[in-house]
N, C-alpha and C positions, 0 to 999 in steps of 0.2 A: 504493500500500500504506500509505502514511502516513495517508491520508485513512481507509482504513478503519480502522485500531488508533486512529486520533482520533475515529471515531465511535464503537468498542467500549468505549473508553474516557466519551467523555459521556452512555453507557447504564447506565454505573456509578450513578449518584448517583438518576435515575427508578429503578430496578430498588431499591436499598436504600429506596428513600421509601418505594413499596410495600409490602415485608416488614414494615418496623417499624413500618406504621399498621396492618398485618392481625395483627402481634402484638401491640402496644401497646391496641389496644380488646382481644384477647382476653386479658392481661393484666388489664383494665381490669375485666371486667365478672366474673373467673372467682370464683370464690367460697374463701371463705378467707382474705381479702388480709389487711395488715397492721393496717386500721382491725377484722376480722372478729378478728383474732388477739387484738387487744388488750381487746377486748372481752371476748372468751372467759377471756383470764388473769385481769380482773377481776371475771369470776364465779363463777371456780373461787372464790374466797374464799367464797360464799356458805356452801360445805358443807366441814364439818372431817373431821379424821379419823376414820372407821367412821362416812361419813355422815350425822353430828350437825349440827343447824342451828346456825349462827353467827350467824343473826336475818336479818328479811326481805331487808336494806336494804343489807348490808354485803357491799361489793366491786360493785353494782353502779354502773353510770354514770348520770348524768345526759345529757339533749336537749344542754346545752351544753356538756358535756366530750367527748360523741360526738361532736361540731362541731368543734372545738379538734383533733381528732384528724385526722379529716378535713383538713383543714384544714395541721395539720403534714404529713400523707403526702401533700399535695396532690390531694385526692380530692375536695374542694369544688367542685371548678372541674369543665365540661364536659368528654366526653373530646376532642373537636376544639381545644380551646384549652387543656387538658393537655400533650396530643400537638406541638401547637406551639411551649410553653414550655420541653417536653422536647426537641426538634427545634433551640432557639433556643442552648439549654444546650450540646447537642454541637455544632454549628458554633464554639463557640467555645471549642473543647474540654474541656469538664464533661459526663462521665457521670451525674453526681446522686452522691448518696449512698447505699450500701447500709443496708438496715432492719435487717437478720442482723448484718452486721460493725461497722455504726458506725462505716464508712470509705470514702473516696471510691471510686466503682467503678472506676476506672481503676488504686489498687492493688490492690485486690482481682486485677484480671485481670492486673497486672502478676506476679504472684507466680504464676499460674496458667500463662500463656502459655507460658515456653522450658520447662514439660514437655512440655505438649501439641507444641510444636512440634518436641524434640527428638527425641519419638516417632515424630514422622510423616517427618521426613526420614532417622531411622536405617531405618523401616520401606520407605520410597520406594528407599531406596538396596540393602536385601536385596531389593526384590521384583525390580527390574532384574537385581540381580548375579547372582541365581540363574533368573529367566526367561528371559531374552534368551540364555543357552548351551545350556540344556534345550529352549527354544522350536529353536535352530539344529538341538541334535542328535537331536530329535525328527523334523525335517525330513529329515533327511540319511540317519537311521534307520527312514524311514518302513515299518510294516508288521512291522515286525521284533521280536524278544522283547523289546528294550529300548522300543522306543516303546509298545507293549503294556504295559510293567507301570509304565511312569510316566504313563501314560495314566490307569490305574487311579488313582494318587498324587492326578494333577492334580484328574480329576472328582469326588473325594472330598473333596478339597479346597474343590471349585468348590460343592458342594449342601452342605457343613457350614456353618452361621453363624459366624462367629469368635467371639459371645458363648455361641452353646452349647457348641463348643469351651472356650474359656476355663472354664466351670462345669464340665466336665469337667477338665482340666487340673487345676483346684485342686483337686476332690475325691481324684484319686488321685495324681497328683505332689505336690501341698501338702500337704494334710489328713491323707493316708494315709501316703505314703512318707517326707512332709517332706523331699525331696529340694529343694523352693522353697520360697521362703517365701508366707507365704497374699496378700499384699499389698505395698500401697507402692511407693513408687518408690526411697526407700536406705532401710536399715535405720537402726535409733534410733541405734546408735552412731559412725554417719556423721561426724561430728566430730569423733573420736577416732582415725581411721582415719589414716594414714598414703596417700601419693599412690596409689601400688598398691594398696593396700588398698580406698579407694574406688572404683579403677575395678574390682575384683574384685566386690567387693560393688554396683556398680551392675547390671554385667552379670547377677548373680546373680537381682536383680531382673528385670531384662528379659525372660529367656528366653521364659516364659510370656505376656508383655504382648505383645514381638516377635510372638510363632510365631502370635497370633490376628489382630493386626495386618494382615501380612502374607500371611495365606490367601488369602483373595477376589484380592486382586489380584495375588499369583503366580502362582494360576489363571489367571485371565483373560490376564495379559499372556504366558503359555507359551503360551496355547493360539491367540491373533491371530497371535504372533510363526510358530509352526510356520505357521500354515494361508495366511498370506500369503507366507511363503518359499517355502512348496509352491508358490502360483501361481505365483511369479516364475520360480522351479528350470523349470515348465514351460512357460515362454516360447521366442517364435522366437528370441530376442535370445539368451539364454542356452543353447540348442545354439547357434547359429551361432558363438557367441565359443570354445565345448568343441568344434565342427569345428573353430577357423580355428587350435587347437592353444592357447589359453587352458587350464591347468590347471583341474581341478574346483574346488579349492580356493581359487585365485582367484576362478572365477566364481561360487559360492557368497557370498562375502567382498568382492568388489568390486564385483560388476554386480548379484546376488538380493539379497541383503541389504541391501543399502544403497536400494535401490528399497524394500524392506519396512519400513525406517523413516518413513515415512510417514503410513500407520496407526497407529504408536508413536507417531510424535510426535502425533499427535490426541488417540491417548487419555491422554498425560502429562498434562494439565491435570484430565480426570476423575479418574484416580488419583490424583493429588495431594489433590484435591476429600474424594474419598471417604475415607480415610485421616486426614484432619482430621475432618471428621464423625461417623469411627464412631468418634472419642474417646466421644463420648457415651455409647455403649452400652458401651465397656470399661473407661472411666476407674472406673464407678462399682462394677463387676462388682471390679477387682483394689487399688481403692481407692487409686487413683491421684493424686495433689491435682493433676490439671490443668484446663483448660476445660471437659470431657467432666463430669467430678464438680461443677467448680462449677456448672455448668449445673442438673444434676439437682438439686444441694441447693437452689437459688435459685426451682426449681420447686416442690419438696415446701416451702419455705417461704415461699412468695409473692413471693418477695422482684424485685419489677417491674423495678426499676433493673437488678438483675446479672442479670435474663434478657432485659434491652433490651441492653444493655451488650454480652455474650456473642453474642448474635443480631448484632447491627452486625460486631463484630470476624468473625466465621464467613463469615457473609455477602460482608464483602468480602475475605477470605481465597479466600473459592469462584469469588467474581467474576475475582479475578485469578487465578487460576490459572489459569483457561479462558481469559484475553489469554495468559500465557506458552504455552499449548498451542499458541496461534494463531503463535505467535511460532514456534517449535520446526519447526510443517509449513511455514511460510516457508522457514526454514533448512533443511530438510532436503531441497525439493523448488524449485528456486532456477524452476520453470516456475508454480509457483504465486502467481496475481496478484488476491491481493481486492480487488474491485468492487460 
């Protein structure tokens, strides 16, 4: 087993080479970038206000200031010996520098990361706490008017997106009710608050961010958890132990259940996975300042380095998640022997 987590482990670093030369040329090549940007704000000068000329010549660039530019964004160079110079940078732990902020990219994402990451582990920990009893008692209640109308719950939950959710959410809990607030992760007056106070007003925050979080994969995970405890409930192993005078309850909790972590522990590393990921689409929706938002503004503003940057960090956050997944069915199933 060591030998395989020592092989899943030296697929790490070919697997990241890949991603970031397939976004690093299409970073490369997209249109807009920061040499197109600079251009563009030195031609706006051309035309004044109520588009009146300011004469042919003024604001635009010359052959060798467009060079110069080039040149400073590192854009003169081939993109295979860019990519390498960029490649040479992070080994030795230099992000570059962001075009947007005017600061190394590694605080950029410094400042972005424990949202992002706070979200996805508050989020990991409601989707378990509330799956794994509902997944049991759906099992146990199979058929029945309760498993029936949280069935309803779950697969509503399961076909809604969490970002159309969330636009929902704000238009009539925020916008309308004002029962949330429309955005952010604390409110402006966060620094004035008092200890209770901020976790009140954090929470406050949350609610909305959580509940979209949260869906897909509370879905999901109730609905593995029931459908593999059903198999297990109807195994020979589990009458024989309810003849041989073993309570249900036990056998439920010691012998089904416990066989149906399994399948949990595989899919913990996807969960984990996706929940980091679909920052992207909510960070930017509830206007979140974490990786999700940085991401998107680094995209709307070309900005190459904080969407290298971003991509590296995600990437090997994804990567390892699926070894702890790996790790998790070891432990929970001790006959389990990667080969």
């Amino acid at each position: 087993m060591r030998a395989y987590f020592l092989r899943r482990l030296l697929l790490i670093p070919p697997t990241l080479l890949g991603v970031t030369v397939l976004v690093f040329c299409i970073t490369r090549f997209a249109p807009g970038g920061p040499v197109e940007q600079a251009i563009m704000r030195a031609q706006a000068g051309e035309t004044g206000a109520g588009g009146t000329s300011r004469g042919p010549n003024r604001g635009a660039l010359s052959t060798a200031q467009i060079e110069q530019l080039k040149a400073y964004y590192g854009f003169d160079q081939p993109v295979h010996v860019a990519y390498f110079h960029w490649l040479g940078r992070v080994l030795r732990g230099d992000l570059g520098s962001s075009f947007t902020y005017s600061e190394p990219v590694w605080q950029v994402i410094a400042r972005c990361l424990p949202v992002t990451l706070a979200y996805g582990v508050i989020s990991l920990v409601l989707v378990y706490l509330i799956s794994l009893p509902l997944g049991i008692l759906k099992a146990v209640k199979h058929r029945t008017l309760l498993d029936m109308i949280s069935s309803v719950v779950v697969f509503v939950g399961y076909a809604i997106p969490g970002y159309a959710l969330g636009a929902l959410l704000l238009v009539f809990l925020a916008a309308r009710l004002r029962w949330f607030p429309m955005g952010g992760f604390v409110g402006d007056n966060w620094d004035d608050l008092n200890g209770w106070g901020q976790i009140k007003d954090f929470c406050w925050h949350a609610v909305l961010p959580l509940t979209c979080y949260t869906l897909g994969g509370f879905a999901f995970v109730t609905l593995l958890t029931k459908n593999q405890l059903l198999d297990n409930l109807a195994a020979d192993y589990v009458r024989t132990a309810v003849a041989k005078g073993v309570t249900f309850r036990r056998a439920v909790f010691a012998h089904a259940f416990r066989n149906s972590l399994i399948p949990l522990a595989t899919d913990f590393g996807q969960t984990l996975g996706a929940l980091v990921v679909g920052s992207i689409l909510l960070e930017p929706l509830f206007d979140i300042n974490g990786m999700g938002l940085l991401f998107y503004h680094s995209i709307q503003s070309r900005d190459s380095m904080v969407v290298m940057g971003v991509l590296l960090v995600e990437a090997l956050m994804l990567l390892t998640s699926n070894i702890v997944g790996d790790v998790l069915v070891a432990l929970a199933d001790p006959r389990v022997r990667f080969k």
